[in-house]
C-alpha positions in Angstrom: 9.3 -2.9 26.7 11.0 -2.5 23.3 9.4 0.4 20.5 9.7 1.5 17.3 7.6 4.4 16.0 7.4 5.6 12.1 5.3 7.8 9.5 4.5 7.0 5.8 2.8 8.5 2.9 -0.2 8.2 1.1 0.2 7.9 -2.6 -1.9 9.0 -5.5 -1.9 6.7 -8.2 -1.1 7.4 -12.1 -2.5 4.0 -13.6 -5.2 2.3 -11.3 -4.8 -0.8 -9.3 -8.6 -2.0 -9.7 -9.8 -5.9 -9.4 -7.7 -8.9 -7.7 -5.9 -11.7 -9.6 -5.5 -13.6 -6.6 -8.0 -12.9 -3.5 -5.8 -15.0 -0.7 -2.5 -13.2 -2.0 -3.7 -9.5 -2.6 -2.3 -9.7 -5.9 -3.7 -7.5 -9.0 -5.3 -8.2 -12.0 -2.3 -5.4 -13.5 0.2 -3.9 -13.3 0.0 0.0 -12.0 2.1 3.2 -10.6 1.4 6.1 -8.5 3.3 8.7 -7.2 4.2 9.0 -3.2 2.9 12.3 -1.8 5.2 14.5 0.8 4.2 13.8 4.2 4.3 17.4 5.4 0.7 17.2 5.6 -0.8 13.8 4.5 0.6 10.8 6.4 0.6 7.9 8.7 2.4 7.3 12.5 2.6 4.3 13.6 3.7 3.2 16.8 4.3 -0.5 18.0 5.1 -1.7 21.7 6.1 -5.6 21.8 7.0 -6.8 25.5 6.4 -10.1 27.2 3.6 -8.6 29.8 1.0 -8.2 27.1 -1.0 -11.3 27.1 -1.9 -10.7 23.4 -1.6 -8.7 20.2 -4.0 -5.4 20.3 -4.2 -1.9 18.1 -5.6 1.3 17.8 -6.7 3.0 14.8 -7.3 7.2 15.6 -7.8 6.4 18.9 -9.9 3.5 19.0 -9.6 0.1 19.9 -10.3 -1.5 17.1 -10.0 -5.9 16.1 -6.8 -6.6 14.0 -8.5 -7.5 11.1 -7.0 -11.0 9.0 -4.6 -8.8 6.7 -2.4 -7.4 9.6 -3.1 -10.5 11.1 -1.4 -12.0 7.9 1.5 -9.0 7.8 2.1 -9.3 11.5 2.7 -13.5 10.8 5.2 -12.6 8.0 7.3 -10.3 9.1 7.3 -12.1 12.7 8.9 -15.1 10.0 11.4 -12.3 9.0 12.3 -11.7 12.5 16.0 -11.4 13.1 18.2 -10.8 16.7 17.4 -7.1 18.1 21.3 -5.7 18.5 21.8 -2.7 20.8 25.3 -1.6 21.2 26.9 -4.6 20.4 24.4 -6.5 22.9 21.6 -9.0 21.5 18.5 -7.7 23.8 16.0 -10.0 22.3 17.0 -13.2 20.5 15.6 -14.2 17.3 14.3 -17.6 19.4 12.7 -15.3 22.1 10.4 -13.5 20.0 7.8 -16.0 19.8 7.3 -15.2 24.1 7.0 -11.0 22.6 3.0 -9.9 22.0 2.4 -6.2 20.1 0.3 -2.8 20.9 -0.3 -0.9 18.0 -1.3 2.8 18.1 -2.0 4.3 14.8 -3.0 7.5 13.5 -3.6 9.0 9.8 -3.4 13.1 9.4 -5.7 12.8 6.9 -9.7 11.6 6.3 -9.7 7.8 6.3 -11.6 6.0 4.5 -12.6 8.9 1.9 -10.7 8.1 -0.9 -7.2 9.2 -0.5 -5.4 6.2 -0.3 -5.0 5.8 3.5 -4.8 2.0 3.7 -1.6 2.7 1.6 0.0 4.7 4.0 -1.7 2.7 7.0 -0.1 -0.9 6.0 3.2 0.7 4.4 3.9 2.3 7.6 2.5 -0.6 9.8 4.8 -3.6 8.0 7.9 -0.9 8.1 7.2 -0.6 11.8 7.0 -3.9 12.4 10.4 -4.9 10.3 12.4 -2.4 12.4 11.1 -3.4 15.5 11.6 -7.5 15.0 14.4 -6.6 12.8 13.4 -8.0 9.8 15.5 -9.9 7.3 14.2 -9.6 3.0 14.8 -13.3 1.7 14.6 -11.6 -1.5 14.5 -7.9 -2.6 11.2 -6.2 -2.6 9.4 -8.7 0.2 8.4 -6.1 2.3 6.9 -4.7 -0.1 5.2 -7.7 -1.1 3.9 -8.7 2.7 2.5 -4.8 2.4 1.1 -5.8 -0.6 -1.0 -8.8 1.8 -1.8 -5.8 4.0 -3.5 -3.2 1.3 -2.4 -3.8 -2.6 -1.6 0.1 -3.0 0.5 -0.3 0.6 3.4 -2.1 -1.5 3.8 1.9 -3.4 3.9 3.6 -0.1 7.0 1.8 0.7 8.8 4.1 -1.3 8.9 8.1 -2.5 8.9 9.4 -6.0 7.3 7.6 -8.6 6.5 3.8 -8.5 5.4 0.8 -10.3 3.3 -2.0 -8.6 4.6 -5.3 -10.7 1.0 -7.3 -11.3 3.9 -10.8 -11.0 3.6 -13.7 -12.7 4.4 -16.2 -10.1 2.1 -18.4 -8.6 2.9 -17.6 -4.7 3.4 -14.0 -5.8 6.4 -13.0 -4.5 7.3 -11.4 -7.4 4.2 -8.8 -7.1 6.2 -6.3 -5.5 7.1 -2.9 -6.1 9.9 -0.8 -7.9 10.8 2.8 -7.7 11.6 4.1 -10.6 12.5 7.2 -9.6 13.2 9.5 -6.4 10.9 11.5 -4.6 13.7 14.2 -5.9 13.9 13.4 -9.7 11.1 15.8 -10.9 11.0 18.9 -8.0 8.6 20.8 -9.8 5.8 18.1 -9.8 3.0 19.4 -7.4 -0.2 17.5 -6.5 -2.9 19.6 -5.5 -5.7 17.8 -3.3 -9.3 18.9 -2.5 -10.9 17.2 0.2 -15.0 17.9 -0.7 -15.9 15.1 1.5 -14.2 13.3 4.0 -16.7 11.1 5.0 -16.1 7.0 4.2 -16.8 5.8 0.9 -20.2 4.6 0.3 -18.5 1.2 -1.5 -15.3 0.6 0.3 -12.1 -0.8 -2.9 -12.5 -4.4 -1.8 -15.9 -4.5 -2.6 -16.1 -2.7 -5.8 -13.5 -3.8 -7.1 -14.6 -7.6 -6.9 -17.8 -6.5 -7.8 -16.4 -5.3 -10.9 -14.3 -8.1 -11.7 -17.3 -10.2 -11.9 -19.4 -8.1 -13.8 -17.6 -5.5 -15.6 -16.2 -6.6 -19.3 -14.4 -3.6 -19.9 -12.2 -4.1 -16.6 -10.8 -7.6 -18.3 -10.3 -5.5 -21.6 -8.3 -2.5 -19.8 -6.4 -5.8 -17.8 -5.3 -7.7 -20.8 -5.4 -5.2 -23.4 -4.7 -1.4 -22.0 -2.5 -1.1 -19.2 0.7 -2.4 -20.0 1.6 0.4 -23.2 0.3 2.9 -21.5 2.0 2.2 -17.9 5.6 2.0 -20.5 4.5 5.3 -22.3 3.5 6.9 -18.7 7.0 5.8 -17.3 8.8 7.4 -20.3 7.1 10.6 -20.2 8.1 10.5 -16.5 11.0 10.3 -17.1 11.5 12.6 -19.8 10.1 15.6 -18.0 7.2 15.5 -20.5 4.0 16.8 -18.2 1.7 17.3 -21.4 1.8 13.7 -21.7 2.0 12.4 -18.6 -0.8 14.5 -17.5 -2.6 13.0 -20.5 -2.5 9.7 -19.9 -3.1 10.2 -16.0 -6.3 11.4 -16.8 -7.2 8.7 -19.5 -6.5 6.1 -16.9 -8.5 8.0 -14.5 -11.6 8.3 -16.9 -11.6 4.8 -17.6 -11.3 4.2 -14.0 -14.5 5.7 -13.6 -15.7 4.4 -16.9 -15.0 0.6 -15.3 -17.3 1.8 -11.9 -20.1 2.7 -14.5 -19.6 -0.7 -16.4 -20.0 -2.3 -13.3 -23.4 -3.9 -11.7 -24.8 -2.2 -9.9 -22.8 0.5 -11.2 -20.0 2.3 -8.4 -20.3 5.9 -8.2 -16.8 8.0 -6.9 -17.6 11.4 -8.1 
């Protein structure tokens, strides 16, 4: 039996991902960024098993059994297409043409409320498609894939993939490989940064993302106004002020991004309620 166990963070994003360009490809209708929390406290382990005994693919989410719903079911497919020869010592222990015979058990666990709001899909499917890529030692055709195949997983996921502060690329191409995302910088380029977190609740949302978000994509005129019209200067003038050490105005436009957030949920019908 071969295994490869790993953790990833949650992420707590700057300028929101909120609505679906493409449905089938996970891809958003912009552009957004979000900063990758320390996993001291908030974060994901994932283990995967893969051996030819198991008669079929099977995970566990917190303890429970639970289906592998059609995203892993679509992340598990692409990185299996990734799949390269496991190498131990010099020694190939699985061929890339024997993998096909290999089925998967997949324990995972978050650290943190799921469901409630703090991003743990992000740090579920970033940490699930890393597993799986170490474990079939996966190949990138093309920088950023992973990324994008955690993307297909949970849009947010793609951030997770990396620390510090990171931009989600909305992409352009049809297929959507290029929706992937960047780091723009480290998880050690601004030390001081803190994020302080408040769990009031950490029961599951009463409207899960998925379905408020498409909700509001159908409904909401201000989300295709903030799409089209918002996001793009104000993800360039959040990056700069990252990047410039300049917390007055990067906590300025956090929060204007956040309020409109919020200000979308309202404009939406029946209107979403996250406070």
């Amino acid at each position: 039996m071969l295994v490869e166990t790993f953790t990833s963070p949650t992420n707590i994003a700057v300028i929101k991902y909120w609505g679906k360009g493409d449905v089938a490809l996970n891809t958003p209708m912009n552009s957004s960024a979000s900063l990758t929390l320390d996993q001291a406290d908030l974060h994901t382990i994932t283990t995967i098993a893969a051996s030819k005994d198991f008669e079929e693919d099977k995970m566990w989410l917190n303890g429970n059994e639970i289906a592998i719903n059609s995203r892993a079911l679509t992340c598990i497919r692409e990185v299996r297409k990734l799949a390269q020869d496991r190498v131990i010592d010099g020694n190939v222990i699985v061929s890339r043409a024997d993998w096909p015979q290999y089925h998967i058990r997949i324990a995972s666990f978050n650290t943190f409320p799921t469901g409630a709001g703090l991003a743990s899909s992000a740090a579920g499917l970033a940490c699930f498609v890393t597993c799986l890529a170490k474990l079939y030692c996966a190949k990138e055709e093309y920088p950023g894939q992973l990324t994008a195949i955690a993307r297909q997983g949970s849009g947010s996921a793609s951030r997770s993939m990396f620390g510090g502060f990171v931009r989600w690329e909305k992409g352009e191409k049809a297929d959507g490989t290029d929706s992937i995302a960047v780091q723009i910088a480290d998880e050690n380029y601004w030390p001081e940064l803190r994020a302080v977190i408040l769990v009031v609740s950490d029961k599951e949302k009463d409207t899960s993302s998925t379905s408020g978000m498409e909700t509001s994509r159908l409904t909401s005129p201000l989300l295709q106004h903030r799409a089209t019209s918002v996001v793009q200067p104000r993800l360039a003038a959040l990056e700069e002020a990252f990047l410039a050490h300049d917390f007055a105005t990067f906590g300025q436009l956090t929060m204007q991004d956040s309020n409109q957030f919020h200000a979308v949920c309202l404009d939406t019908y029946p209107p979403i309620f996250y406070l």
